[in-house]
CHARMM-style PDB file with segment names, atoms N, HN, CA, C and O in Angstrom:
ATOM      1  N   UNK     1       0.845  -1.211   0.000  1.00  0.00      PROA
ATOM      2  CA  UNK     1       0.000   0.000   0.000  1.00  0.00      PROA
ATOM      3  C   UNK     1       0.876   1.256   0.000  1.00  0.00      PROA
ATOM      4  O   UNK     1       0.598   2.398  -0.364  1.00  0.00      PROA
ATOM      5  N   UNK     2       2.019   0.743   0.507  1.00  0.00      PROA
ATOM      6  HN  UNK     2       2.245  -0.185   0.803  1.00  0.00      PROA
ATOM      7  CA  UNK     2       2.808   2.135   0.663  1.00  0.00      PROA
ATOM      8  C   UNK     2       3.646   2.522  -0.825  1.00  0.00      PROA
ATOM      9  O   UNK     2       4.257   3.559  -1.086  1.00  0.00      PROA
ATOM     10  N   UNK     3       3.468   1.468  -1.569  1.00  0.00      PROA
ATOM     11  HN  UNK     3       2.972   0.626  -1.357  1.00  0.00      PROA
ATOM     12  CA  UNK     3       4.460   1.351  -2.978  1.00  0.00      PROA
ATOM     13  C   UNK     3       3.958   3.341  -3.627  1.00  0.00      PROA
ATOM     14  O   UNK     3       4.722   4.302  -3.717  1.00  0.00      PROA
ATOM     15  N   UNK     4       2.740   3.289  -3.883  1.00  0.00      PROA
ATOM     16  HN  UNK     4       2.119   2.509  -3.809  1.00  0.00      PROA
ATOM     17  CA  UNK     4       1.747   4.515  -4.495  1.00  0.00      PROA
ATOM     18  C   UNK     4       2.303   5.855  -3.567  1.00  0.00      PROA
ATOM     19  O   UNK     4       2.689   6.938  -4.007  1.00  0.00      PROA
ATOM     20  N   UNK     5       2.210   5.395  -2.085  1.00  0.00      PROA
ATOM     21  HN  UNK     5       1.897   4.515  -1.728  1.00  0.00      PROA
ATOM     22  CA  UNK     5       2.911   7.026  -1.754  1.00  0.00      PROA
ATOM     23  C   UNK     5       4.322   7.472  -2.513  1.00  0.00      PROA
ATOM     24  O   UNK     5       4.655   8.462  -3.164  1.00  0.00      PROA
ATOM     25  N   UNK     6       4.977   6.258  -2.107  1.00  0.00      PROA
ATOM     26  HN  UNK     6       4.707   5.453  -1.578  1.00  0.00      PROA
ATOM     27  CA  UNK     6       6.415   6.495  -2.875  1.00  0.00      PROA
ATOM     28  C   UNK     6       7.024   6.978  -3.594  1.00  0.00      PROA
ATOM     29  O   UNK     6       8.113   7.551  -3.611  1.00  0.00      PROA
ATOM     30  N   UNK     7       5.437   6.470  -4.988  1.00  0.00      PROA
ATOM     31  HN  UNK     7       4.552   6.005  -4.974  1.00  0.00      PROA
ATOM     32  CA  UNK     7       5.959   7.095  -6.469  1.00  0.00      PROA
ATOM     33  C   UNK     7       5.225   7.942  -6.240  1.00  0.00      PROA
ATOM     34  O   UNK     7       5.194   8.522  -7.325  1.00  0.00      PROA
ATOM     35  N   UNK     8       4.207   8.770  -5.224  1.00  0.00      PROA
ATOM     36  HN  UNK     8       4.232   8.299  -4.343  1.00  0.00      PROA
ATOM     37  CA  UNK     8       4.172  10.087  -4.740  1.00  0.00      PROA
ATOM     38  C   UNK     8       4.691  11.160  -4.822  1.00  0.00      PROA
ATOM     39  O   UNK     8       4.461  12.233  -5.382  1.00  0.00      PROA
ATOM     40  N   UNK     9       5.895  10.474  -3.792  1.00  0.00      PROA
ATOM     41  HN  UNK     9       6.082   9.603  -3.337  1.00  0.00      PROA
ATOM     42  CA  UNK     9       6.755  11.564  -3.372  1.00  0.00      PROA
ATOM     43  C   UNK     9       8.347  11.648  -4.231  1.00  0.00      PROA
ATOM     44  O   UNK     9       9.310  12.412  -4.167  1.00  0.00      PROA
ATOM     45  N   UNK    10       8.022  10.473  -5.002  1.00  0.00      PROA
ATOM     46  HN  UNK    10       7.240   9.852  -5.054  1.00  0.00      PROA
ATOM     47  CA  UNK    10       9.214  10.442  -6.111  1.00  0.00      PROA
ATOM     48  C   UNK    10       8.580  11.811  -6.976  1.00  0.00      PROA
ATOM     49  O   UNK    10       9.192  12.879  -7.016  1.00  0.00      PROA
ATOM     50  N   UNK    11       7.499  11.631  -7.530  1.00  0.00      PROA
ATOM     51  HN  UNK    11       7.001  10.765  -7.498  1.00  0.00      PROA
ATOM     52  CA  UNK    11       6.748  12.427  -8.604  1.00  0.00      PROA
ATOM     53  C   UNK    11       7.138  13.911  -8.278  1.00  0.00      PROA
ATOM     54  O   UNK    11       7.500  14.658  -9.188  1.00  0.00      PROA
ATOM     55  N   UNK    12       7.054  14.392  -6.802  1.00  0.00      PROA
ATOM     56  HN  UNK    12       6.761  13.785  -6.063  1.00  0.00      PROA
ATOM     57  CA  UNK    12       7.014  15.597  -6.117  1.00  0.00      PROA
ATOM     58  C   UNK    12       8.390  16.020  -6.254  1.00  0.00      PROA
ATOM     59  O   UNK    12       8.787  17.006  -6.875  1.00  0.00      PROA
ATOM     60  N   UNK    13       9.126  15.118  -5.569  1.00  0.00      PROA
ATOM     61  HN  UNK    13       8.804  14.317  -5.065  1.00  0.00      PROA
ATOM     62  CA  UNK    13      10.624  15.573  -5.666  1.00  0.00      PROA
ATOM     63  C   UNK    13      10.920  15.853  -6.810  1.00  0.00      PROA
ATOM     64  O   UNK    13      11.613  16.871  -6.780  1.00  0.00      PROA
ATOM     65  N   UNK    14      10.714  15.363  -8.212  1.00  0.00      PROA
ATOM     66  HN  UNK    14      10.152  14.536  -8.237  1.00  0.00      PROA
ATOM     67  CA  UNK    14      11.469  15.632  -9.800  1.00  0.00      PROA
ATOM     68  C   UNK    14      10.533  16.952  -9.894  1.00  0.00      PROA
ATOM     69  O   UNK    14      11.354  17.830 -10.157  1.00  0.00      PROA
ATOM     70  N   UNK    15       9.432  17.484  -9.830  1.00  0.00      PROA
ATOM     71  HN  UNK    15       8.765  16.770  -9.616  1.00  0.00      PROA
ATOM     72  CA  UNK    15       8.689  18.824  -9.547  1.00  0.00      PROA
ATOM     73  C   UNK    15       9.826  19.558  -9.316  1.00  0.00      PROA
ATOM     74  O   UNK    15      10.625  19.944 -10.170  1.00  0.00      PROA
ATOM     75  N   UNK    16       9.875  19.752  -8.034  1.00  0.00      PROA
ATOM     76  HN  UNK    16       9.227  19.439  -7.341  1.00  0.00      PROA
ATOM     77  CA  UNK    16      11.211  20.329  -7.058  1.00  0.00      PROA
ATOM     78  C   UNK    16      12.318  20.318  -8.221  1.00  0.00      PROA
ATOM     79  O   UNK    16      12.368  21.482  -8.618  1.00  0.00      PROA
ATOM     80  N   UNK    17      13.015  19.719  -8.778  1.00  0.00      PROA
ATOM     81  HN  UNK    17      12.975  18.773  -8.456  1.00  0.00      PROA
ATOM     82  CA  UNK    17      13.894  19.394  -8.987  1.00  0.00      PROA
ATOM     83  C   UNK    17      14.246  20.333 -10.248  1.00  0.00      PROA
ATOM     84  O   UNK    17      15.108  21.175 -10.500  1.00  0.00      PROA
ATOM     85  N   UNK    18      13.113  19.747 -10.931  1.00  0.00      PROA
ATOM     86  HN  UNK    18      12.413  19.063 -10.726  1.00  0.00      PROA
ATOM     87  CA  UNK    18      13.059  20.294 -12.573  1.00  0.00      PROA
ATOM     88  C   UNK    18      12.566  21.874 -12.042  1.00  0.00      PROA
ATOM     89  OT1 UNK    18      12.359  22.766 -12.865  1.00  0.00      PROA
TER      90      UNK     18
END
């Protein structure tokens, strides 16, 4: 269940990033 936050907060961080 926790796999989906993950690619969450993966998604968020490259946001940030880029």
């Amino acid at each position: 269940m926790a796999a989906h936050i993950e690619i969450k907060v993966m998604l968020q961080n490259s946001s940030i990033e880029a």
